[in-house]
Each structure stands twice: as C-alpha cells, then as structure tokens.
C-alpha positions in Angstrom: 0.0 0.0 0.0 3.1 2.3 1.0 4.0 1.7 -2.8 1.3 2.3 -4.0 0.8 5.8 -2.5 4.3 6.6 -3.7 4.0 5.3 -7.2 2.7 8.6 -8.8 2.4 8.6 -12.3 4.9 6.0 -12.3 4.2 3.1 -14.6 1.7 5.4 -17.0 2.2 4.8 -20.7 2.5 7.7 -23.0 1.1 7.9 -26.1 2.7 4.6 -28.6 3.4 5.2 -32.2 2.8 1.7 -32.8 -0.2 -0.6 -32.2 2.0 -3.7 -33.1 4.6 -2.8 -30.6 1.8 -2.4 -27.8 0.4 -6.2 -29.0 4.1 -7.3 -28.4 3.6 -5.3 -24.7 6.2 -2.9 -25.7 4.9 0.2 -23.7 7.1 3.6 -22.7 6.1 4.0 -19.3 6.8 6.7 -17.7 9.3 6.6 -14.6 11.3 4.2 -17.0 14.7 4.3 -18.9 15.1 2.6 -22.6 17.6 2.0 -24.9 16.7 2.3 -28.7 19.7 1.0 -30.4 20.8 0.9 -34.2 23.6 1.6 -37.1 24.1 4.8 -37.9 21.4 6.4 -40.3 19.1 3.2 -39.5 16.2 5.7 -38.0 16.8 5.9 -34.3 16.2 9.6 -34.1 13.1 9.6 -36.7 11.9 6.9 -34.5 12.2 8.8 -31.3 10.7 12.5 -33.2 7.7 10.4 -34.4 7.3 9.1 -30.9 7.9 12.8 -29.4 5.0 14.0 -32.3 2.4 11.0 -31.4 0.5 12.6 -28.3 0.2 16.1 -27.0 2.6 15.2 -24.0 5.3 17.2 -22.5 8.8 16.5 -24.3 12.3 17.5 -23.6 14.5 16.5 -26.6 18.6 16.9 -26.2 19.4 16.4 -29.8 22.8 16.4 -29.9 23.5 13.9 -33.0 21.1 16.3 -35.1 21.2 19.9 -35.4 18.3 22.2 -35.3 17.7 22.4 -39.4 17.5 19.2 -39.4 15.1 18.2 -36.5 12.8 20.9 -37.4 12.5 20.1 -41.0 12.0 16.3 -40.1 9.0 17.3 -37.6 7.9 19.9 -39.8 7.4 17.1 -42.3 6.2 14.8 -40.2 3.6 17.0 -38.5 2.2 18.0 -42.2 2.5 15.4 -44.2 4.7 17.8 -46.7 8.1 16.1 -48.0 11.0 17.4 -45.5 12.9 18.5 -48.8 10.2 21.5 -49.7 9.7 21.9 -46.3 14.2 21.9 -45.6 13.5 24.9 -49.1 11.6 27.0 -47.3 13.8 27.1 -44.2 16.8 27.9 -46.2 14.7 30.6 -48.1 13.5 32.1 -45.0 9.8 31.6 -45.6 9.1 29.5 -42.8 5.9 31.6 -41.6 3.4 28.9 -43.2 4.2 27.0 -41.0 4.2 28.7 -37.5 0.8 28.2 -36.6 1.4 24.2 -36.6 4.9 24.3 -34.8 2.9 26.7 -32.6 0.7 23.8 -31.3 3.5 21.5 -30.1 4.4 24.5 -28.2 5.2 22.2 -24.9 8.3 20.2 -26.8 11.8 21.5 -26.1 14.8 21.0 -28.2 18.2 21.4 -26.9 20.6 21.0 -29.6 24.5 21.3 -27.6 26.9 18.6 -29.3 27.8 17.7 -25.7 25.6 18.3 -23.1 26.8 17.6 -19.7 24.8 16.3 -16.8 24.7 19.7 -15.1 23.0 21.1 -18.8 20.3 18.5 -18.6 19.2 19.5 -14.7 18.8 23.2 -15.8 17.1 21.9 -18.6 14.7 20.4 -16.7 14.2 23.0 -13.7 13.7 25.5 -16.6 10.9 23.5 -18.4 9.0 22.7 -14.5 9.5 26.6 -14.5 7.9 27.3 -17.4 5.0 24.5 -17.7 4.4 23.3 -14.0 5.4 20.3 -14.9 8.6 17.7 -15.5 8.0 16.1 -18.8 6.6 12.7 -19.7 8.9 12.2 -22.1 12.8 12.9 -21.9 14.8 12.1 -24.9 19.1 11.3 -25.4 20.1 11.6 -28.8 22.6 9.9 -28.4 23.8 8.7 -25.3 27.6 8.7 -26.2 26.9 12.3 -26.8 26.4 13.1 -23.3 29.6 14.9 -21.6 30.7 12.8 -19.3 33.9 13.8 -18.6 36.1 11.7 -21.1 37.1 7.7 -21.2 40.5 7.0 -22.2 40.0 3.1 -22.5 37.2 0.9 -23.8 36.5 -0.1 -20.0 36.5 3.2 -18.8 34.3 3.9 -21.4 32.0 0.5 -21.1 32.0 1.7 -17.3 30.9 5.3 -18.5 27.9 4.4 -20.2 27.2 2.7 -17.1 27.1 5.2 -15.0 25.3 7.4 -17.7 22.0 4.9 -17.8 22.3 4.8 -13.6 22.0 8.9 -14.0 18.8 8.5 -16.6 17.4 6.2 -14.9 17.3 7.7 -11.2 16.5 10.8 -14.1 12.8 9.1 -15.2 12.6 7.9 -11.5 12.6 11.7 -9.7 10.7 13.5 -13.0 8.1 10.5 -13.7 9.3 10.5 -16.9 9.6 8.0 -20.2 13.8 8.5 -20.3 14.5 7.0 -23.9 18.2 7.2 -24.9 19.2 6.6 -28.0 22.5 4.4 -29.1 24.9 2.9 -31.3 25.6 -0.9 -32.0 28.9 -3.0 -32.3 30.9 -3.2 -35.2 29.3 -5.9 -37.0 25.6 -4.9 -37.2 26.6 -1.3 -38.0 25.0 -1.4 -41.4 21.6 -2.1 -39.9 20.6 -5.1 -42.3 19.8 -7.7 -40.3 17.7 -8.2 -36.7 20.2 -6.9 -34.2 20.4 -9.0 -30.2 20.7 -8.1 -27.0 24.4 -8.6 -27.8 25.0 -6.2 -30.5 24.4 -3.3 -28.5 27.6 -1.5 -28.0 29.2 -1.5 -24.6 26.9 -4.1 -23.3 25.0 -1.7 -21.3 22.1 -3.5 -21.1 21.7 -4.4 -17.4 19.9 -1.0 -16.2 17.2 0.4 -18.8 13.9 -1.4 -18.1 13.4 -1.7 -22.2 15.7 -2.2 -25.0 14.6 -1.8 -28.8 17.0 -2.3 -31.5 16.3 -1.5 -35.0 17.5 -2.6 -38.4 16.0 -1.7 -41.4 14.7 -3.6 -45.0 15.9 -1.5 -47.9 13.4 -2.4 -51.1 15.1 -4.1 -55.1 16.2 -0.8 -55.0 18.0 -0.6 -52.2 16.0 2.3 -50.7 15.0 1.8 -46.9 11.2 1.8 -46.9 10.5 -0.2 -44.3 11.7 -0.4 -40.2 12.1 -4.0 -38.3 11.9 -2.8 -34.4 13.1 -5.9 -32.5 12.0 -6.1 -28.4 15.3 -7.5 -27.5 14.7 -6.9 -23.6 11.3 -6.3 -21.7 10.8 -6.1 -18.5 7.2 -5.7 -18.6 6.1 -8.0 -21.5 7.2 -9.9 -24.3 11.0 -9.9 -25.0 13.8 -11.7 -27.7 17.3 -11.4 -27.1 18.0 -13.3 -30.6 16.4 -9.6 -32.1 14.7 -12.1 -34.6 11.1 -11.2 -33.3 10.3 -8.0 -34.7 7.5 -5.4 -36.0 7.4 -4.1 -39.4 7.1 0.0 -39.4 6.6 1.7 -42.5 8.9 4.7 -43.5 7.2 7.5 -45.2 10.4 9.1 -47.3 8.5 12.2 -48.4 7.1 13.2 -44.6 9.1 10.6 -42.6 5.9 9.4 -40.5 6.1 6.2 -39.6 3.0 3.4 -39.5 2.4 0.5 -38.8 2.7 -2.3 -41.2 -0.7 -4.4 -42.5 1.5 -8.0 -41.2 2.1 -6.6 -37.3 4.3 -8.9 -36.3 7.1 -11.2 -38.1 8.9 -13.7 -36.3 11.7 -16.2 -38.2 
C-alpha cells in the first residue's frame, strides 16, 4: 500500500506510435529508462521524433547527434505530411511563416541541440521547463547517449564503465521526474549497417543491465536498395514480451517524403 501511495504517475504509458509494438507489450512508461539501439542512419532519431510527435505530452529532446535544421525540418514534415525537402527549401529561403501556426501547437516540446551536453546542462534543462509548464516532462529524450559529456574515457572499459554510469543517472533521471527516459544508441561493429535483426548482444558497450526496455532497430531496404520499411526488434522487456536473438520484430513503414512512420498491414514477423 506504501508503494502504492508513492507510485505517482509512475508506470503510466504515453502515447505509442505503434499498435503492433503495444500487441508485443512494448509500452514507454513513464518513470522508466530505454535504450533504442541501431547503425548509424538506420532511423533511431526519426523513430524517437515520431514518438515525441504521437500525443500532445510534454517533451524534452537533447538532440545532440542532429542539429536544429534538421530536427525541425524532419517534424515539420512529419507534423504535415509535406516532403522534408520542400519543407528543408523554405527554411533555407527564410519563408518559414506557413508554418508557425502548426509548430505553434507543439508548443510544450523542447529541443536542446548542444553537441555535448553535460549532466549539469540537462538538470537546468529540466528545472527551466518545471518553470515554465508546472510540470517535469513525460517524455525525456538522449540523442545519443555517447553524446552526453561525461567527462572523457581513455580506454574501452572506462568507457563500457561510463555508459554505465550514464544509464544509472537516466534512470534515477525518469525515477525523480516520472518520466519516459529513452536514450538513444549505437551498435557494435558488425551490425553497423543495420541489415539484419540486431540482439541483446549487438548493443555497444553491453550496457544492457539498467534500462527497463531495450529496442533495437535494423531496417529492410526495397530491389532498389532504398530503406522503406523499419524492423523494431523487443530484444529486452521487462514488462512483457522480450527476444534477445532480435529475430522477433515489428514491421514500421517509412514515409520518405514526410518521414511518419506506420504501422505495417502483417504486425508482427517472427523467423
């Protein structure tokens, strides 16, 4: 009973972008840390933007892998269903108006866009934005975690032993602010082109023992070789359905014009 009195909104889902994730019980509850893990230019960050755009929930977003062209022109896109390269035109050319009025209504997500934000940057962060809205928010995202100033590792196990450290800070993180914590990762050397279903394994630094859920990604490129489709593999799950192989995945289509991402017609595929 003590714990439940305590809980707060501890344990709360946000908004999901996917209705095949939820039947695999993938959930972001809130008071939680995940890992979403991939190669590099797999879709990590869309994932996490189109996850950000999904509800009208409080965001804070340190984007440090992406800079601020970029991240608005993907949720400009993304929010409008226009293609991100008219959209990347008119940012360039300074006629950017159009769109202020829908921007304007996602006015409670933050963007911090420092190359390397240090722990200390991500507490002002967040005493500005309770300032400001009253509120912590319910969703926190780390693009990418490596990003994160840490101070410097001058060996792979001070580095291995970094990252460590880094998911103990996000996670105590979600547990004072009730927030989803999602940090966002890279994978080891040979599942860096993102091609096939990526374990529990592949994820770099095998920093896997703290976040409560860990999502890695690889992607399906078409005859063409152009990436149309996303396989997000549960690998770990603490609250539901998990596969450390990464072979059990759900199929998420990839918009390239807006870069919305939907749910495939076959939910689920498992080899």
């Amino acid at each position: 009973m003590q714990s439940a009195r305590l809980r707060g909104s501890a344990g709360e889902p946000i908004p999901n972008l996917s209705e095949a994730l939820r039947k695999k019980e993938v959930e972001f509850q809130r008071g939680v840390l995940s890992l979403v893990v991939a190669g590099p230019g797999t879709g990590k960050s869309l994932f996490a933007v189109n996850l950000a755009l999904a509800g009208s929930l409080p965001v804070m977003y340190w984007s440090a892998d992406s800079n601020a062209a970029t991240q608005i022109s993907r949720a400009t896109a993304m929010l409008t269903g226009d293609n991100v390269k008219d959209v990347k035109k008119a940012l360039q050319a300074d006629k950017f108006g159009e769109y202020e009025r829908v921007l304007g209504d996602k006015w409670w997500i933050r963007f911090n866009y420092d190359a390397m934000p240090t722990p200390e940057d991500m507490e002002a962060d967040l005493a500005v934005y309770y300032e400001v809205f009253g509120c912590y928010p319910h969703l926190c995202v780390v693009d990418n975690i490596t990003n994160v100033d840490t101070g410097g590792a001058g060996d792979a196990e001070s580095f291995t032993f970094g990252l460590e450290g880094m998911c103990e800070y996000l996670n105590d993180m979600a547990r004072q602010t009730e927030a989803h914590v999602m940090a966002l990762h890279h994978v080891t050397g040979e599942h860096s082109d993102g091609l096939k279903p990526i374990p529990l394994s592949g994820v770099k630094g095998k920093i896997h023992r703290v976040p409560a859920l860990i999502l890695t990604i690889h992607r399906e490129p078409d005859d063409l070789g152009v990436t149309n489709t996303l396989n997000i593999s549960p690998v770990k799950n603490r609250e539901g359905f998990n596969d450390p192989s990464g072979n059990t995945f759900v199929r998420m289509e990839l918009d390239r014009s807006s870069l919305r991402l939907k749910d495939a017609d076959d939910y689920a595929v498992n080899f």
